[in-house]
N, C-alpha and C positions, 0 to 999 in steps of 0.2 A: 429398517435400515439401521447402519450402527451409529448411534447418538457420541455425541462429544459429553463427556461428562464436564465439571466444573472441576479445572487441574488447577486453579490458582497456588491453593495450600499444599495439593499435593507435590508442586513443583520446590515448594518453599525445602533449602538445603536437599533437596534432591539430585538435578543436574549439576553435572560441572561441561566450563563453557574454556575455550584455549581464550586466555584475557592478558594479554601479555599489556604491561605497561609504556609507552613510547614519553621518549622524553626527547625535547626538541637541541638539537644540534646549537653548542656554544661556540655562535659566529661571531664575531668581530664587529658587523653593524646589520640593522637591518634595513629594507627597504620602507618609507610612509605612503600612503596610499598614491601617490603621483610618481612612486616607482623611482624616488629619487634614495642612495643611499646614505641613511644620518647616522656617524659616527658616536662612540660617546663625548661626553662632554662634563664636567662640573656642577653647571648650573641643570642640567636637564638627564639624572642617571639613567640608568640604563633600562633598568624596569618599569619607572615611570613611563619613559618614553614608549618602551613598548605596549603597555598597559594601556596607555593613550590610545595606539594608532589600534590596538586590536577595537578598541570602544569606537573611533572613527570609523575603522574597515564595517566594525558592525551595523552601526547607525544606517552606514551607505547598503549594507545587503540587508535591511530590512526595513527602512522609511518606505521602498518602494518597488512593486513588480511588476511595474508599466513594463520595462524592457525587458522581460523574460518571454517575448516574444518574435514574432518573426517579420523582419523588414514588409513584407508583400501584405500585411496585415494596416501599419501604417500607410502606405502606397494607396491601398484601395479606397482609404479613409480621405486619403488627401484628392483624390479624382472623383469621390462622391460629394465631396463640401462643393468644386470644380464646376460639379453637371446637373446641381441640384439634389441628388439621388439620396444626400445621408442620410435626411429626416423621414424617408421612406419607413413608416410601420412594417416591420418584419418579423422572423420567425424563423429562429438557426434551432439546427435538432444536432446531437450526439448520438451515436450510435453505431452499429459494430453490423459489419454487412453479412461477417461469418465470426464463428468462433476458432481460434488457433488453433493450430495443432492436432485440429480434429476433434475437440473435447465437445462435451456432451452439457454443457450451460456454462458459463460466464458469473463472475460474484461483482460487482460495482464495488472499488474502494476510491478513494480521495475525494470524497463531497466535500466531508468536515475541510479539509486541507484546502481544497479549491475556496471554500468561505471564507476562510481566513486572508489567503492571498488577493483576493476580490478588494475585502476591505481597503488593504494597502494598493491598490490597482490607481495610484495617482501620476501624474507627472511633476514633479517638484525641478526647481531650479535645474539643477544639475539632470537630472532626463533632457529636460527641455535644451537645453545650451548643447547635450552631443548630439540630439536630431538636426538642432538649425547646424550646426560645426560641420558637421557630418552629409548635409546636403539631405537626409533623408526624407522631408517634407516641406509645404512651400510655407509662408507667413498666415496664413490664412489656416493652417491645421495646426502650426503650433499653439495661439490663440484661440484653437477649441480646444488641445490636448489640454491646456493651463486649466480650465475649469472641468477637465472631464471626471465624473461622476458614475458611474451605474446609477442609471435611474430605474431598469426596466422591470421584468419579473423574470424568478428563474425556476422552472420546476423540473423534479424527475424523479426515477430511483431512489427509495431510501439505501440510502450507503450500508450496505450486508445485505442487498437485494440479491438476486437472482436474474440471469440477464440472460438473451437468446437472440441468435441475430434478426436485424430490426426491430428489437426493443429502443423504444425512446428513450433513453439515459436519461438523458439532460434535453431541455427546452428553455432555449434564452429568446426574451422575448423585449422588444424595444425598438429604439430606430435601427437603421442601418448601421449608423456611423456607433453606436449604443452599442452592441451585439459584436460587430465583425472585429474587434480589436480583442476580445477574449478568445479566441478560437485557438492560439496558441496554447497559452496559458492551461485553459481547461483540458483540452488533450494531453498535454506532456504530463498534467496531473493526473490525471484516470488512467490514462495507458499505461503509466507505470504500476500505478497500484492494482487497479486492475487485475493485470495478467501477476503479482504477486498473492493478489489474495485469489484468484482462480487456483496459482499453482499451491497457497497453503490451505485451501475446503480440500483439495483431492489428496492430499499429504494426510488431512485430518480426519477423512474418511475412512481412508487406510491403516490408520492409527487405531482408530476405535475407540476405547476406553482407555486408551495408554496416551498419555501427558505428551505435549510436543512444544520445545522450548525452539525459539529462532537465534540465532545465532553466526549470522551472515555478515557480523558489521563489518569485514576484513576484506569482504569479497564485494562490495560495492565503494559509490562516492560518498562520502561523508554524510551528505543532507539526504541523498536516497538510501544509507543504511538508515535513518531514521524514519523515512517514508516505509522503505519497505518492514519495517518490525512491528509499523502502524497497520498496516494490509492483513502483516499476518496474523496475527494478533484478534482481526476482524472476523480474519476466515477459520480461527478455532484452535489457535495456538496459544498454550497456556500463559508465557513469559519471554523474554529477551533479553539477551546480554547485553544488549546497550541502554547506558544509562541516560543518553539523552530522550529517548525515546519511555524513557519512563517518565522521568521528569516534565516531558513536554505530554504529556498521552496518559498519563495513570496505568501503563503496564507495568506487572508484574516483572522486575530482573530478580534475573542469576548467574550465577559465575561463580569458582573457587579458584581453579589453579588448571596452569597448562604445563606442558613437558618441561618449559624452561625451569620449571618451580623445582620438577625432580631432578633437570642435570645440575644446579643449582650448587645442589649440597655434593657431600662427599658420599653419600650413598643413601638408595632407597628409602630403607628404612628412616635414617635422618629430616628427609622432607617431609615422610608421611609422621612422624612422630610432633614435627612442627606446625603442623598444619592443623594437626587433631588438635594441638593445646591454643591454636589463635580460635579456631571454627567449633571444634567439640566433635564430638563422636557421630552427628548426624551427617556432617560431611560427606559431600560424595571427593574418595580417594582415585586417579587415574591410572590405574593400572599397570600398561603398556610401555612404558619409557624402554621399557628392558627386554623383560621374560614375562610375558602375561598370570603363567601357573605360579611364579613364583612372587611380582607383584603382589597377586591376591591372597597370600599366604603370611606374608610380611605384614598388609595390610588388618588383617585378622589380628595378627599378633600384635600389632601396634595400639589400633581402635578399640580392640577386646569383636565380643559376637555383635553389637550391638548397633556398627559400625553404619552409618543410610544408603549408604550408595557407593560403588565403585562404577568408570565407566572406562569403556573401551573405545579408543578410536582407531583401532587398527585390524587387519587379519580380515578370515572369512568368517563375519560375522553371525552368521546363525551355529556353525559348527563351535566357535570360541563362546559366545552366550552361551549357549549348552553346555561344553565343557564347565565354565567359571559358576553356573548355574549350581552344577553337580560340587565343585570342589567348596560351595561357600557352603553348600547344606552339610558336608562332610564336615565340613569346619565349625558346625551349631549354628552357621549365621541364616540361619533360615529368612529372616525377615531384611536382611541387608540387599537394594535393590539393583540393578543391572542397567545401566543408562548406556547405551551406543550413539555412538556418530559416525563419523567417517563417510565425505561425500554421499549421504542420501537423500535419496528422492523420493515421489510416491511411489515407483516401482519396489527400490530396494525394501520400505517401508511395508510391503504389503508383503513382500517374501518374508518377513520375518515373524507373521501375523502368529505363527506357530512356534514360537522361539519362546523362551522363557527372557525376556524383555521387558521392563518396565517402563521405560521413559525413552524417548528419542531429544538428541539435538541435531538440528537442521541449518546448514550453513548457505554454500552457495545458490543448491537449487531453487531454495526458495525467493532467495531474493535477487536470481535471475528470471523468474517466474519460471524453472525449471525447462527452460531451453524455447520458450517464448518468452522475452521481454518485452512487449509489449503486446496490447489486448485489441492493436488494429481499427481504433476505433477514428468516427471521421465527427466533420465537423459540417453538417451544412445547410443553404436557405435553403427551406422546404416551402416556406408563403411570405406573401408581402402585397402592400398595396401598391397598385398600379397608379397611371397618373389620375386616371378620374377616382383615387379615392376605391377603388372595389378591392376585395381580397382576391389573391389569385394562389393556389398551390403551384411552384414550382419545383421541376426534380433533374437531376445531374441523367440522361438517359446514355452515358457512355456501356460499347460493351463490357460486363464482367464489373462494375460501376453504379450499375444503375439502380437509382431509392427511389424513396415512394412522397412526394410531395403532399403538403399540408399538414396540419396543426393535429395531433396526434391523443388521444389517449389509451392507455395499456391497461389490461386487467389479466390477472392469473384464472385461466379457467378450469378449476377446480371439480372432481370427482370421488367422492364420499375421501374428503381431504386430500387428495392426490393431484398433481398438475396434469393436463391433459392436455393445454394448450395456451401459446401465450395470443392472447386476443385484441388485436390493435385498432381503435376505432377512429379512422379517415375527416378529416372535414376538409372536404378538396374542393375548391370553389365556390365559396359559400361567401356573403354578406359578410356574417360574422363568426369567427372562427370558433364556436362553443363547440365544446364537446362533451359527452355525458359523465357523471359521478359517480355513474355506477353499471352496471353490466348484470345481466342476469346468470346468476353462476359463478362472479368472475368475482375476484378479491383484485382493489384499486391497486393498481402498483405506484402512483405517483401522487408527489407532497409538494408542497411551494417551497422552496428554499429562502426565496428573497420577493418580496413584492415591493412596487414601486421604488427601487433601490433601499428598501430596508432587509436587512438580514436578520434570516432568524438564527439567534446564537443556540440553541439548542440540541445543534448538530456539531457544533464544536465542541474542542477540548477536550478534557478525559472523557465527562461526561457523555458528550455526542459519542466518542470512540468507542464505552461501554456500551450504548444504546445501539452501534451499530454492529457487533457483536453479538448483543443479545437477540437480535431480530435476523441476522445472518445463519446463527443455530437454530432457530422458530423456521424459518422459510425453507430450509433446507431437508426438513420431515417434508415438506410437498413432494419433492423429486420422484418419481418412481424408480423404481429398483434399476433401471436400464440404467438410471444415468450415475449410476455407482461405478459403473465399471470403467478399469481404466484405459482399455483400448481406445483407439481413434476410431468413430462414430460420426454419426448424422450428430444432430442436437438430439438433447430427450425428448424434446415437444416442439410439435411445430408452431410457425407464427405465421396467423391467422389474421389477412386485413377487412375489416368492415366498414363498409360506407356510411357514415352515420347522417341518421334519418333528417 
C-alpha cells in the first residue's frame, strides 16, 4: 500500500496557506460576561478592561465542562439518585453501528481531547446556581453534582486506531450516576474528530508520498478548527495553518501569503519582490491573483531559479500543474515545487496522482470530514448489576438500532500482518465481567485510559498527539489492499462476535 512518508521538513517553507489577518472592529463599548454593556471610563481604560473580561470570559470556558452536555443526561441522573438506581455497577460502551458514507474502516480521533475535558468535568459554583436557577434537577442531584468526581475506569481504542462497526471505542465503567453524565461530552468529542481524521487517512492515502498540509481554519468554529487540525494531523497530515493548534498540539504550521498580499501592492511583481526579502527565496510565491503563465514568470524573475514553491489555487488543476510544471523547467527552475489547493478532497486528490504536484493544502473537506461530519457513533449500557448484585448484559433491541450487550474485548485478527477480521469477545451474563488479554492471532486493540478515576497523561498533549500519529501510520500497513479504495463499500473486514469461555 502507499506509505505516508515523514513530511514535517518537507512541508517546512513549502506550502502557502490564504492567512489573512482579522483585526477586531473599534466599538465604542464592549459587553462583560453578564452581557451588560461597560463604557469607557478614566479610572478603568479601555484595554485593561477588556484584557480583564477576555481573562474572566476564559477562566469561565475552561474551569469547567460539566455543561457541555445535554439536559436528558442530568434528568436521568436526578431519577436514578430518586429510585435508588445510581450506584447501580455499570458498563456504557461507544461505538459506531456502521461506518459513514460507505467507507471501508473508521480511524478513532479525540481520546487525548476527551482526557483532558474529563479532568475539568467538575460542577463549580456557578454550574451549580444555573441547574438549581434553571429548575434543571431537584436538591438532592445538586448535592452529588458538588462533589462529582470520575471515579471509574475508562478503556478503548488507542487514538490513531482503526475502527469497524461494533468496535468498542470507548468502555466507561463505574456507577450509573458515574458513567451516564459523560455520554455527551464523549461523543460530541469523537464524532467530530473522528469522521475528520477518517476523512484525512483517505485524503492521505490518496496523496501518497506527496505532503498534505490542513488548512480548514476558516471553514469551521474556532475551537473545532483547532480540533479538527488535531484529527488531521493524526490521520497523516504533515502541518497546519493554525497556530493554535500548534501551540496547543506540537503540530507542525505554515502559511505565507494569500491573494489579499498580491492585490495589496501596485502590482505583481511588487508583492512577490517583498515577500522574497521578509521569507527568502524558499518561499512558496501564489501565483493566480491574475494570469497564472505570467504569475509564474514574474515569479522566476523576482526569486531567481532557486525560488521553493509556487502554489495554485485556481483553474483545472491537473491541465494548469502541467502546464506551470512545463513553464518552470523552461525557466531552469527545475527544483522549484508545485503546491495546489482549491476545494479538494480525497477524490480530487487521487485525480491528480499523475500530475506533476508536490504538496497539497486541504481546506474545507477535511474539516468537514469531507461531507460526513460526524462518525455516527452512540453511546450506550451494555451490563450492569441487577438488584441482587449479578451482572446482566443488556442491549437497545430496536429495528436498524440494535447492539450487542455486555463487557466487550477487541483484537485485530491478523494474517501474515494483514487484517482479516475485527474479533470481538462477549461476556454476556456472567458473574464477573472478565474478559481475555489476548486472543489467538489477534493483536489487542484496547488500553486503560483512566483507572479508578486516575488518568493516564500519556495520551495527552503533543506528546500523546505524536504517539497517536505514529501508531495511526503503524496500524494502517494492516489494511488490505480493498480498503484503499475510495468507493462506498462493505467495511474491509468483518466484525466477528465471540462468546467468551
Amino acid at each position: 500500500m502507499c506509505g505516508v512518508a515523514d513530511v514535517d521538513e518537507r512541508l517546512s517553507g513549502q506550502l502557502g496557506a490564504d492567512g489573512p489577518r482579522h483585526r477586531e472592529p473599534a466599538d465604542t463599548g464592549v459587553e462583560d460576561p453578564d452581557r451588560r454593556v461597560v463604557h469607557d471610563s478614566p479610572a478603568y481604560p479601555r484595554a485593561s478592561r477588556r484584557a480583564h473580561q477576555r481573562a474572566q470570559y476564559a477562566e469561565r470556558m475552561t474551569t469547567s465542562t460539566a455543561l457541555l452536555t445535554d439536559r436528558y443526561e442530568l434528568t436521568m441522573l436526578a431519577a436514578s439518585l430518586r429510585d435508588g438506581t445510581a450506584f447501580r455497577p455499570s458498563v456504557f460502551e461507544l461505538f459506531s453501528r456502521r461506518l459513514s458514507g460507505g467507507r471501508r474502516f473508521g480511524v478513532v480521533a479525540g481520546t487525548g481531547r476527551l482526557l483532558g475535558l474529563l479532568r475539568d468535568f467538575r460542577f463549580g459554583e456557578e454550574e451549580l446556581r444555573f441547574l438549581r436557577d434553571a429548575q434543571v434537577v431537584d436538591a438532592e442531584s445538586l448535592k452529588y453534582l458538588e462533589d462529582y468526581r470520575f471515579t471509574g475506569t475508562i478503556r478503548g481504542y488507542r487514538e490513531g486506531e482503526l475502527y469497524f462497526p461494533g468496535s468498542p471505542i470507548l468502555t466507561v465503567e463505574g456507577t450509573f450516576a458515574d458513567a451516564v453524565v459523560l455520554e455527551t461530552l464523549a461523543l460530541s468529542v469523537l464524532n467530530h474528530d473522528s469522521a475528520v481524521a477518517t476523512a484525512a487517512a483517505r485524503m492521505s492515502i490518496a496523496a501518497g508520498e506527496r505532503p498534505l498540509a490542513e488548512m480548514g481554519s476558516r471553514r469551521a468554529a474556532e475551537r473545532s478548527a483547532v480540533a479538527a487540525a488535531r484529527a488531521a494531523y493524526i490521520a497523516g497530515f504533515g502541518a497546519t495553518s493554525n497556530l493554535e493548534a500548534g501551540r496547543s498540539w506540537g503540530i507542525p504550521t505554515m502559511g505565507t501569503a494569500a491573494h489579499s498580499w498580491t492585490l495589496l501592492h501596485d502590482t505583481e511583481e511588487e508583492a512577490f519582490r517583498a515577500q522574497v526579502e521578509s521569507m527568502g527565496t524558499d518561499t512558496t510565491l501564489l501565483v493566480d491573483t491574475y494570469d497564472i503563465r505570467t504569475g509564474v514568470e514574474t515569479a522566476i524573475r523576482v526569486a531567481g531559479t532557486r525560488l521553493g514553491g509556487v502554489r495554485i489555487d485556481s483553474g483545472d488543476l491537473p491541465i494548469v500543474a502541467a502546464d506551470v510544471r512545463a513553464q518552470l523547467d523552461e525557466l531552469g527552475a527545475a527544483d522549484t515545487r508545485i503546491t495546489v489547493t482549491s476545494d479538494l478532497d480525497e477524490y480530487a486528490i487521487a485525480a491528480l496522482a499523475a500530475s506533476p504536484v508536490d504538496a497539497y493544502g486541504v481546506g474545507t473537506s477535511v474539516v468537514t470530514g469531507s461531507g460526513y461530519p460526524t462518525a455516527s457513533m452512540v453511546y450506550k449500557l451494555v451490563a450492569r448489576q441487577d438488584g441482587a448484585g449479578s451482572w446482566i448484559g443488556v442491549a437497545k433491541a430496536s429495528a436498524d438500532k440494535a447492539s450487542y450487550g455486555g463487557r466487550k474485548a477487541a483484537f485485530r485478527t491478523l494474517v501474515d500482518g494483514v487484517a482479516t477480521a475485527e474479533t470481538v469477545v462477549v461476556s454476556d451474563g456472567f458473574e464477573e465481567l472478565d474478559t481475555p488479554d489476548e486472543h489467538p492471532d489477534g493483536r489487542p486493540l484496547q488500553v486503560t485510559f483512566v483507572e479508578a478515576g486516575d488518568i493516564d497523561t500519556a495520551h495527552e498533549g503533543s506528546e500523546g498527539t505524536a504517539s497517536a500519529r505514529a501508531h495511526h501510520l503503524r496500524v494502517r500497513e494492516e489494511l488490505p489492499v480493498r480498503a484503499l479504495a475510495l468507493s462506498k463499500s462493505d467495511p474491509a473486514i468483518p466484525t466477528v462476535y465471540v462468546e467468551a469461555d
